[in-house]
C-alpha positions as CSV (number, residue, x, y, z in Angstrom):
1,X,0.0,0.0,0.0
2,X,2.9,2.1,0.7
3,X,4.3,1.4,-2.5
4,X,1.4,2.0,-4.6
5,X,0.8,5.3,-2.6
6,X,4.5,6.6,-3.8
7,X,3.6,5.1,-7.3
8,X,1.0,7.2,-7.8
9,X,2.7,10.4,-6.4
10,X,5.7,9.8,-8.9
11,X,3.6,8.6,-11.8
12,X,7.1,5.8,-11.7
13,X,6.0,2.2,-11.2
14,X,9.7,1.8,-10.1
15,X,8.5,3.3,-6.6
16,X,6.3,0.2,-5.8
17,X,9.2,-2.4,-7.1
18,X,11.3,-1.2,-5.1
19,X,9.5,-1.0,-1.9
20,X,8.1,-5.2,-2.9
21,X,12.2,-5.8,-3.2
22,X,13.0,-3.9,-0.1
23,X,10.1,-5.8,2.1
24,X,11.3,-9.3,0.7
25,X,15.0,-8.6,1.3
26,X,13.6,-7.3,4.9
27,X,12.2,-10.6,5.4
28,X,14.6,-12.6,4.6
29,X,16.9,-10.9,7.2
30,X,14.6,-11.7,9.4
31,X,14.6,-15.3,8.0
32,X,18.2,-15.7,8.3
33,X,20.2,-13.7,11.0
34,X,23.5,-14.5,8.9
35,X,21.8,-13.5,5.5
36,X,23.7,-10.7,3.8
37,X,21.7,-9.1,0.8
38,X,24.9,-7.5,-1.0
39,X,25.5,-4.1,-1.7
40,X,23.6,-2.9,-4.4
41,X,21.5,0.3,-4.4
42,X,18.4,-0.8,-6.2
43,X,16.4,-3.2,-4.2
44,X,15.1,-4.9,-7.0
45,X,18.2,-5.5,-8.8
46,X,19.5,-6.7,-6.0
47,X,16.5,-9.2,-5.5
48,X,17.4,-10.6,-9.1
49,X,20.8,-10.6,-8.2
50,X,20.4,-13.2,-5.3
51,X,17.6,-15.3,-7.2
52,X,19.7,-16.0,-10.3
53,X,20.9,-19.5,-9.5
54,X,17.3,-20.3,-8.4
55,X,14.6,-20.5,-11.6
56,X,11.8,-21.7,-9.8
57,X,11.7,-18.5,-6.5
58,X,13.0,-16.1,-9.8
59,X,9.5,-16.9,-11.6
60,X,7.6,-16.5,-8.3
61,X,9.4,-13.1,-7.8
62,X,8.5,-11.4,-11.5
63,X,5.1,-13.1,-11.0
64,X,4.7,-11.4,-8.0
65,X,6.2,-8.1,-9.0
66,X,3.6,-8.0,-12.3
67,X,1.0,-8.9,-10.8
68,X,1.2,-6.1,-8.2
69,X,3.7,-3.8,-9.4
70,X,2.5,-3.9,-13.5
71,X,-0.7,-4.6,-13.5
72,X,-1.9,-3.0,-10.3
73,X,-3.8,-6.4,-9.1
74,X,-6.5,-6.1,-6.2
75,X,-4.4,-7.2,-2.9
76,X,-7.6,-8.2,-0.3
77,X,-6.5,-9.6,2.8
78,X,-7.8,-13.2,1.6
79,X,-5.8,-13.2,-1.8
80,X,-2.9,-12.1,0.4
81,X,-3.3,-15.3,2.7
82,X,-4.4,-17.6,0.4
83,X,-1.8,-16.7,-2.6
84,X,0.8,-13.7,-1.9
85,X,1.7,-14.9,1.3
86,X,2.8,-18.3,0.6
87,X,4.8,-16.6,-2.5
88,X,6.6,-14.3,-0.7
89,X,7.8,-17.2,1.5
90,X,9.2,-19.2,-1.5
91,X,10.9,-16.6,-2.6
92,X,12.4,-15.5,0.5
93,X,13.7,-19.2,1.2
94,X,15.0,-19.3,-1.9
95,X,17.1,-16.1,-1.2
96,X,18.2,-16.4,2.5
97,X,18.7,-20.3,1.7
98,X,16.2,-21.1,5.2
99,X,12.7,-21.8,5.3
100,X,10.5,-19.4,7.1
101,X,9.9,-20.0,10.3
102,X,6.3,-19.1,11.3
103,X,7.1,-17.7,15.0
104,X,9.6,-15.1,13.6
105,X,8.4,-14.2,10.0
106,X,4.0,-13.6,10.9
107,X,4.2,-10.5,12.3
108,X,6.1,-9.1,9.0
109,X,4.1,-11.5,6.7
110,X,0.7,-10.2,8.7
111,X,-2.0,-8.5,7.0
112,X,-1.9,-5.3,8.1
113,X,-4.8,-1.9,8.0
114,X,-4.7,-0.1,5.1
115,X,-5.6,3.1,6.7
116,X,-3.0,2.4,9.5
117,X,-0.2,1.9,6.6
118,X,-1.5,5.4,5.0
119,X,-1.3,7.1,8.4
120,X,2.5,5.8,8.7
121,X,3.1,7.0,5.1
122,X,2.5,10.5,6.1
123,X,4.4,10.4,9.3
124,X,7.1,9.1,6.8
125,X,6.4,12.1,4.7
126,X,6.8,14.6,6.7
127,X,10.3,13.5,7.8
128,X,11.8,11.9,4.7
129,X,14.6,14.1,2.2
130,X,11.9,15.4,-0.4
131,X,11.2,19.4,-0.6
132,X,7.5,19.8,-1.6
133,X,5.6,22.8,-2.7
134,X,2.8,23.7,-1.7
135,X,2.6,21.6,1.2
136,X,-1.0,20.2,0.6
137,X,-1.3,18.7,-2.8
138,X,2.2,19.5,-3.8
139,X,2.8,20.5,-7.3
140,X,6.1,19.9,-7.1
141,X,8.4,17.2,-5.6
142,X,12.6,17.7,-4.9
143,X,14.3,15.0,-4.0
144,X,17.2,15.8,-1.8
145,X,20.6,14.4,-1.2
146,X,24.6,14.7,-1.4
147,X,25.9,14.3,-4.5
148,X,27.1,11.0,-3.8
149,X,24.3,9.5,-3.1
150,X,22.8,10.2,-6.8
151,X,25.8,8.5,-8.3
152,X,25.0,6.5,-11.1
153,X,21.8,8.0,-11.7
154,X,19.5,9.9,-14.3
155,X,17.0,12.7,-13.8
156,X,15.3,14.9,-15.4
157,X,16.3,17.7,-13.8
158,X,19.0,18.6,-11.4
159,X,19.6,21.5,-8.6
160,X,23.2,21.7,-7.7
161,X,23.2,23.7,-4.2
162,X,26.4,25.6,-3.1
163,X,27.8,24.2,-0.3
164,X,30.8,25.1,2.3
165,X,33.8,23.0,3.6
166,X,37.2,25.3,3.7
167,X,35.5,27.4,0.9
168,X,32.3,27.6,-1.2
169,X,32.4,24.1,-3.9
170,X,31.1,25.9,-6.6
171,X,32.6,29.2,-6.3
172,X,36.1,27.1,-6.3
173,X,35.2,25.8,-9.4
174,X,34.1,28.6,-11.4
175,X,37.1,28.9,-13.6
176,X,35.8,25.9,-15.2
177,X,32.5,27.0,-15.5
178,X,33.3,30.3,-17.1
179,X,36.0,28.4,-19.2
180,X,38.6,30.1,-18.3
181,X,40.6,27.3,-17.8
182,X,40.4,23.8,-18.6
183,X,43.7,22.1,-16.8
184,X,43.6,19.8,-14.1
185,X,47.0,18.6,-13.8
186,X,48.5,21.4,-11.9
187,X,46.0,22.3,-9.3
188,X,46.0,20.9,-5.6
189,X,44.4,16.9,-4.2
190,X,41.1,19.4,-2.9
191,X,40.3,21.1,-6.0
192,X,40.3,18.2,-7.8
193,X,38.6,16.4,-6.0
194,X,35.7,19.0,-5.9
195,X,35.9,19.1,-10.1
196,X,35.3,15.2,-10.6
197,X,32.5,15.2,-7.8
198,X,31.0,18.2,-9.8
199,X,31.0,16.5,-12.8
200,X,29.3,13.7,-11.6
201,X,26.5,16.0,-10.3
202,X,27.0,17.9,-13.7
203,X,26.0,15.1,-15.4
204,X,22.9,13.6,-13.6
205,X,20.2,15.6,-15.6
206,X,18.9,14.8,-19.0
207,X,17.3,18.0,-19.3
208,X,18.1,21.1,-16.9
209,X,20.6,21.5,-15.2
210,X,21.0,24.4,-12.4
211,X,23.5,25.4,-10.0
212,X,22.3,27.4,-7.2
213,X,25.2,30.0,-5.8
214,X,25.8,32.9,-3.5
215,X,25.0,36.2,-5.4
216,X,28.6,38.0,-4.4
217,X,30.0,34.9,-6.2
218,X,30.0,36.2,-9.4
219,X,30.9,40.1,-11.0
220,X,28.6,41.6,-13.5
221,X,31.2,41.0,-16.4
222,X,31.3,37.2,-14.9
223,X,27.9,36.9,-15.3
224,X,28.6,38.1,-18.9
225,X,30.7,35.6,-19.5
226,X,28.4,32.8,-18.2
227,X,25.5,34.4,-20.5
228,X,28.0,34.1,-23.5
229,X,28.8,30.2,-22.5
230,X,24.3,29.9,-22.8
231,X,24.0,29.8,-19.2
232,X,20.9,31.3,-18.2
233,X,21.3,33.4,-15.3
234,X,18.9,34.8,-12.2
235,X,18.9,36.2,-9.0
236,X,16.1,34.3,-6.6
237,X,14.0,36.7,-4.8
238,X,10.9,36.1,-2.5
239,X,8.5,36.8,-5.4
240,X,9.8,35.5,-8.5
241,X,13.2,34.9,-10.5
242,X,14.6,37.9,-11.5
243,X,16.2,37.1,-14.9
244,X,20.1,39.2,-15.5
């Protein structure tokens, strides 16, 4: 329910995948106290990852992940019982190698309230790393996070925020971004460092890309420059963007 609820806020079926992978890789911690699910970021590829010596739990695992996840089946706390249930619980022993052992697995494996699962959803919510605007109905969703933690993935669109450690990040780097200079091999271990974690950043969106800095970063002929380079540039006020 959880997963369907996120599904339909992100219009991304991946949302509900994930959280079936996540709940099934839960489990089978819970199965298996010596179970270690790997290191992979995506749930679901990790799920695929441990099932790929085992056909039979595999084809129970897609099944399951269609059936839900795809084609949005009904889930009634019978059909849970009588066919999910038991499905989850092959695929589990296939991945922690253990069968599931009723004492310790029923109150995961338990049917829960739908409402109650909405009403934790929105405790969630309120705490979890998404900016929202406005705060009922939200229009718009940002997800935030350190640039490492988006490595290896693609988006849309992507907000670069200025941060500080020693100096500003992206002030440091705004040789680069002006073009003034293009060399790497003579500047200091730090700078570098900030460049190739830039670039990774840099090079998350597919279509917008912004970088949010301080205003006395740049001069007027800097911002020029930029301008020149097709960077659009604005200063954010209370009210609107106010377009240079």
């Amino acid at each position: 329910m959880a997963g369907r609820k996120l599904s339909k806020t992100s219009e991304e079926t991946c949302a509900l995948v994930e959280k079936i992978a996540e709940a099934v890789i839960r489990l089978s911690r819970i199965a298996n106290a010596d179970f270690k699910p790997g290191s992979r970021k995506h749930k679901h590829r990790n799920v695929m990852d441990l099932l790929d010596e085992n056909d039979e739990a595999r084809t129970i695992y897609m099944d399951l992940i269609r059936n839900l996840a795809v084609e949005c089946t009904a889930l009634t706390e019978s059909v849970w019982n009588t066919k999910w249930r038991p499905a989850v619980e092959k695929i589990v022993e296939g991945i922690a190698g253990v069968q599931v052992v009723w004492n310790r697995s029923d109150a995961f494996l338990k049917w829960g309230n739908p409402e109650n699962v909405e009403s934790d959803q929105a405790k969630r919510k309120q705490s979890d790393n998404f900016f929202r605007y406005p705060n009922e109905s939200p229009r718009v969703e940002i997800r935030v996070g350190s640039i490492h933690s988006v490595k290896g993935e693609t988006h849309t669109a992507t907000l670069v925020l200025e941060t500080f450690y020693r100096s500003h990040h992206l002030k440091a780097v705004k040789e680069w971004l002006l073009g003034k200079n293009a060399n790497v091999s003579s500047i200091n271990a730090t700078l570098r460092s900030r460049l190739r974690l830039h670039y990774v950043a840099m090079t998350r969106p597919t279509h917008l890309l912004c970088l949010a800095m301080r205003s006395d970063a740049l001069s007027d002929g800097e911002i020029a420059q930029l301008k020149t380079r097709r960077w659009r540039v604005a200063r954010v006020t209370a009210e609107a963007p106010e377009w240079l």
